[in-house]
C-alpha positions as CSV (number, residue, x, y, z in Angstrom):
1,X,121.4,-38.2,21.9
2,X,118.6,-37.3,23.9
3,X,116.3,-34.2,23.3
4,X,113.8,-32.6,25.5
5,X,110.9,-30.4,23.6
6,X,108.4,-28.3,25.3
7,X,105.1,-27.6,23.4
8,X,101.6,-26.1,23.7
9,X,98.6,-27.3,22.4
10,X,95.0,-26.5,21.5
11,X,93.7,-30.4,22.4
12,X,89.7,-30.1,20.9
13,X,90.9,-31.4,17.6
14,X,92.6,-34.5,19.2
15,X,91.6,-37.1,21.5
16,X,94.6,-36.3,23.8
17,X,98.3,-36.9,23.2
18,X,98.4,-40.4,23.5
19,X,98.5,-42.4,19.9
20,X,95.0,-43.7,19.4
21,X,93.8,-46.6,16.5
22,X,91.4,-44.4,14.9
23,X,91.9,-40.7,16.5
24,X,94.6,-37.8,15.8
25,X,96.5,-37.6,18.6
26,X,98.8,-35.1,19.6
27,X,101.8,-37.2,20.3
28,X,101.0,-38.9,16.5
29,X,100.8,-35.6,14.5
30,X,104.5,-34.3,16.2
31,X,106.2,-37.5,15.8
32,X,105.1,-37.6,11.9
33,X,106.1,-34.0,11.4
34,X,109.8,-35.1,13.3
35,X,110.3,-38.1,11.1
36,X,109.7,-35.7,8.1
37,X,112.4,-32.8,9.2
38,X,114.9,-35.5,10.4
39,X,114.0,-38.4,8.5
40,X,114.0,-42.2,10.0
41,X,111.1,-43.1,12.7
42,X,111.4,-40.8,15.4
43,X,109.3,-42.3,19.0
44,X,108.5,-39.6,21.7
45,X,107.8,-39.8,25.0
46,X,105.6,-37.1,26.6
47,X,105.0,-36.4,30.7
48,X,101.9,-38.3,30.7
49,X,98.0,-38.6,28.9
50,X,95.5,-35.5,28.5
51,X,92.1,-36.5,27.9
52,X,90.4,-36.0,24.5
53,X,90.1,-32.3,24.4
54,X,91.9,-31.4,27.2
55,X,94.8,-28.7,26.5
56,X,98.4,-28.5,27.9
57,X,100.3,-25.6,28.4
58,X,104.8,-26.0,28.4
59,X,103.9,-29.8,28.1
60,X,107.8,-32.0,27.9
61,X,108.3,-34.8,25.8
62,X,111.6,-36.5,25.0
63,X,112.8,-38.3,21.5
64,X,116.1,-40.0,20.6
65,X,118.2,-38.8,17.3
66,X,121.8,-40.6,16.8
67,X,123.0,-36.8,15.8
68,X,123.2,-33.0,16.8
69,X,120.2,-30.9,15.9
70,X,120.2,-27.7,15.0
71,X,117.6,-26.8,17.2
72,X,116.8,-23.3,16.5
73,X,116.2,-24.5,12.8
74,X,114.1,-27.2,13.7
75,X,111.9,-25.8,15.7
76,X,111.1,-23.1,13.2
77,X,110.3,-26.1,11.0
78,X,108.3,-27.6,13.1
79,X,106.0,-24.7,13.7
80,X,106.0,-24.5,9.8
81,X,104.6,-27.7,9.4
82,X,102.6,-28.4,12.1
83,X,98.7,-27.3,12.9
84,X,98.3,-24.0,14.1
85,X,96.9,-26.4,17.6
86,X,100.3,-27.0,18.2
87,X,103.2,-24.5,19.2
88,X,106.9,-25.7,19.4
89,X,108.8,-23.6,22.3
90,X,112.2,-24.9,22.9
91,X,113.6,-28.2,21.7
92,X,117.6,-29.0,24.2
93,X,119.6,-31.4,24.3
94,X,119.6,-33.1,27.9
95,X,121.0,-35.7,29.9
96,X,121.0,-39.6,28.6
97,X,118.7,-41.0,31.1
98,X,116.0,-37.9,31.3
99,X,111.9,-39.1,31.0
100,X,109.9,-37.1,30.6
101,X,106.8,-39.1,32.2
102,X,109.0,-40.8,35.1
103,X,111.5,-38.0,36.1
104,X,108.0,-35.5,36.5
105,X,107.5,-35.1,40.4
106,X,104.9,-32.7,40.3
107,X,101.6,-32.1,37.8
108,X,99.6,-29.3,37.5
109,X,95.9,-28.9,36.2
110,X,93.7,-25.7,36.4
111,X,90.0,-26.2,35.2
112,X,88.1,-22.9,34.2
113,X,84.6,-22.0,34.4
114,X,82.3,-18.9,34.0
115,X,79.4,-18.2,35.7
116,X,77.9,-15.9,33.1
117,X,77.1,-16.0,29.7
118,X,81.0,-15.0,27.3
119,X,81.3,-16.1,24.3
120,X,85.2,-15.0,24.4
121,X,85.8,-17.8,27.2
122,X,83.4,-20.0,25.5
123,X,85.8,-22.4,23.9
124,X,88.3,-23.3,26.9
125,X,85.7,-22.4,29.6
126,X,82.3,-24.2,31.5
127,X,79.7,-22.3,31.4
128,X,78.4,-23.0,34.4
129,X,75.7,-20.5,35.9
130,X,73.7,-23.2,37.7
131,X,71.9,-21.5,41.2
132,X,74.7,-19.9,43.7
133,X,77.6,-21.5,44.4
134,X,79.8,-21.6,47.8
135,X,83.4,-20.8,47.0
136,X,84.1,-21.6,51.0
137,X,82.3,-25.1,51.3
138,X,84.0,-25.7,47.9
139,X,87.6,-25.1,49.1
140,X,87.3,-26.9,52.2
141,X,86.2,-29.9,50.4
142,X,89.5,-29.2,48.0
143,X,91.3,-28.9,51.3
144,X,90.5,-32.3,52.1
145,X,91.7,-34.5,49.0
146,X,95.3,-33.3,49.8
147,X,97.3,-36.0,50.6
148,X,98.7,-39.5,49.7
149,X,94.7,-41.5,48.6
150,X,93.6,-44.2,46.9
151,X,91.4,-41.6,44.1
152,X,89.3,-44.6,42.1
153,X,86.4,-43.0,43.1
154,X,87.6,-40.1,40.7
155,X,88.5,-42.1,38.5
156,X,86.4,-43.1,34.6
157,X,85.3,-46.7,35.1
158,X,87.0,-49.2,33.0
159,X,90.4,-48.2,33.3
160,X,93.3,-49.9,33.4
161,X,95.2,-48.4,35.8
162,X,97.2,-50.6,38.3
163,X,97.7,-48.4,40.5
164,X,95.2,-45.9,41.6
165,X,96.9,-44.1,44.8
166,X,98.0,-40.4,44.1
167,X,99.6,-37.5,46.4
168,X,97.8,-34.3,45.8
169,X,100.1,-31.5,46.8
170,X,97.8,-28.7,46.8
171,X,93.6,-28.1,45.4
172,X,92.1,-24.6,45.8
173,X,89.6,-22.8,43.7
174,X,90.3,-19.0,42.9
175,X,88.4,-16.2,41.7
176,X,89.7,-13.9,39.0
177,X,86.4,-11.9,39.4
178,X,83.1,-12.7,39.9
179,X,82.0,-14.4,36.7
180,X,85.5,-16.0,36.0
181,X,86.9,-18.6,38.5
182,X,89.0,-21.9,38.1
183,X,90.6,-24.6,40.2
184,X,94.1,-25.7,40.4
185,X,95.3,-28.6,41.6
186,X,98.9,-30.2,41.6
187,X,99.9,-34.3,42.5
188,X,102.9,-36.3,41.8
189,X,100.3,-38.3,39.3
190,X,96.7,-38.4,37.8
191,X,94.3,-40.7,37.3
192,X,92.2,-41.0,34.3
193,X,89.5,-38.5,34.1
194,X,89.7,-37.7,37.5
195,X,90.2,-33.8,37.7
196,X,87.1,-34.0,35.3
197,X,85.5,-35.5,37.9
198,X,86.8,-33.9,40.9
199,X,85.6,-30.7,39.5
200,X,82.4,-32.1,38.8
201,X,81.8,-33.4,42.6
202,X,82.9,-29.8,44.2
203,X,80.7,-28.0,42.2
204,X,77.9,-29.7,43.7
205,X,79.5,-29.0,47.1
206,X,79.1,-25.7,46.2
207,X,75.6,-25.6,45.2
208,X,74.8,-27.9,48.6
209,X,73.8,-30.7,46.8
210,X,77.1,-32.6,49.0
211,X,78.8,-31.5,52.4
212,X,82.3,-30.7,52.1
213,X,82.9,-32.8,54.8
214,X,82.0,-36.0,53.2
215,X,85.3,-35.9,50.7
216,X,86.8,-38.4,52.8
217,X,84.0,-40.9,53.1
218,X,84.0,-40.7,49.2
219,X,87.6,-41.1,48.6
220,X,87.8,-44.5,50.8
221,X,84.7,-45.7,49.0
222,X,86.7,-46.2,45.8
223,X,83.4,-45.9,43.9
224,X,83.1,-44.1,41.1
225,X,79.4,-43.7,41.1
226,X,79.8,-42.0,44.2
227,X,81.6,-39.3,42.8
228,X,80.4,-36.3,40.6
229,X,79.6,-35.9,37.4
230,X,82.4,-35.2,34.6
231,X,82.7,-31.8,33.3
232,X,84.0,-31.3,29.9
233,X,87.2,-31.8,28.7
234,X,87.5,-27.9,27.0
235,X,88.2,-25.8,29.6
236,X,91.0,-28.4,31.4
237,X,94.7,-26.9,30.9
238,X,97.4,-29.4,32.1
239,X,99.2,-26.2,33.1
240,X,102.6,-27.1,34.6
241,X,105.0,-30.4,34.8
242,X,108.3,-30.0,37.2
243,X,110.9,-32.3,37.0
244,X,113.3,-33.9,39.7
């Protein structure tokens, strides 16, 4: 039988949920914690990578059991057991052939920063109060990576990634006052790093170190030195998966 389980985590003790040699991962502390409860080797299968430190709200990952679980019990076992980074929300049984990384059709990230000094958004927020930034140039640069794209140029160099080409449904920066602002952008996929970087390259649109207009000339360069700087990993929620 087949169960889908939807989660929260706190990612700045792990280096993402993927399993890593030498690294706590997200993915590695829940499937030791499921093998405990339920005994055997229990393998899941989350919607996709987060970056190390990078947090996911609602994430959905799938495991295999050869039984019914009581699932109400579980998941208050889980919580039990489990660091207080990681919150278990629902755990249902679904179909056979559900994934939870190839059935997702639509991925959302929102990046957060703050323009003056708070030490309450400190820990899962930039603190960005570099010069005056232009929240118009900056979305009409987001406007422009809608679209079906080859994104290497946003992507971290060295990766493995086969294909690079991504549809990005939507990319808009908003304002929940004036000191507290944060992008949110939604594609059928992501690249490594590359909302890190994305971020990176319209905040210097917005201080006019780039045009807005030259999105397009970047994206077909496919180079990554082209692009932006990375901005940390803390303040990037993966915020939303939807599935087909």
């Amino acid at each position: 039988m087949r169960y889908k389980i939807t989660l929260s985590y706190n990612g700045a003790d792990f280096c993402g949920w993927q399993i890593q040699p030498h690294d706590p991962s997200v993915q590695e502390t829940l499937q030791k914690a499921l093998s405990t409860l339920l005994g055997g080797d229990i393998s899941l299968t989350g919607a996709g990578r987060t970056d190390t430190g990078v947090h996911a709200r609602n994430y959905t990952a799938h495991f295999d059991y050869p039984s019914e679980i009581g699932t109400e019990t579980l998941i208050y076992k889980l919580n039990a057991i489990l660091p207080p980074s990681i919150a278990i929300h629902s755990i249902e049984k679904t179909r056979d052939d559900f994934h939870a990384r190839f059935d997702a059709r639509r991925r959302e990230y929102c990046y957060y920063i703050h323009r003056c000094k708070d030490p309450f958004a400190n820990s899962f927020s930039y603190y960005y109060p570099y010069g005056e930034l232009d929240l118009e140039a900056m979305n009409r640069a987001a406007a422009l990576l809608t679209g079906r794209h080859d994104f290497s140029s946003f992507e971290k160099s060295g990766s493995d990634n086969k294909n690079p080409v991504c549809t990005v449904f939507e990319a808009c920066w908003y304002k929940e006052d004036e000191n507290h602002w944060y992008f949110r952008i939604a594609a059928d996929r992501f690249l490594r790093n590359m909302v890190r970087s994305i971020v990176g390259t319209l905040l210097e649109v917005g201080r006019g170190k780039r045009a807005a207009e030259s999105i397009p000339e970047l994206i077909e360069s496919r180079d990554r030195c082209l692009a932006g700087q990375s901005v940390p990993g803390k303040a990037l929620f993966l915020s939303k998966v939807e599935y087909f």
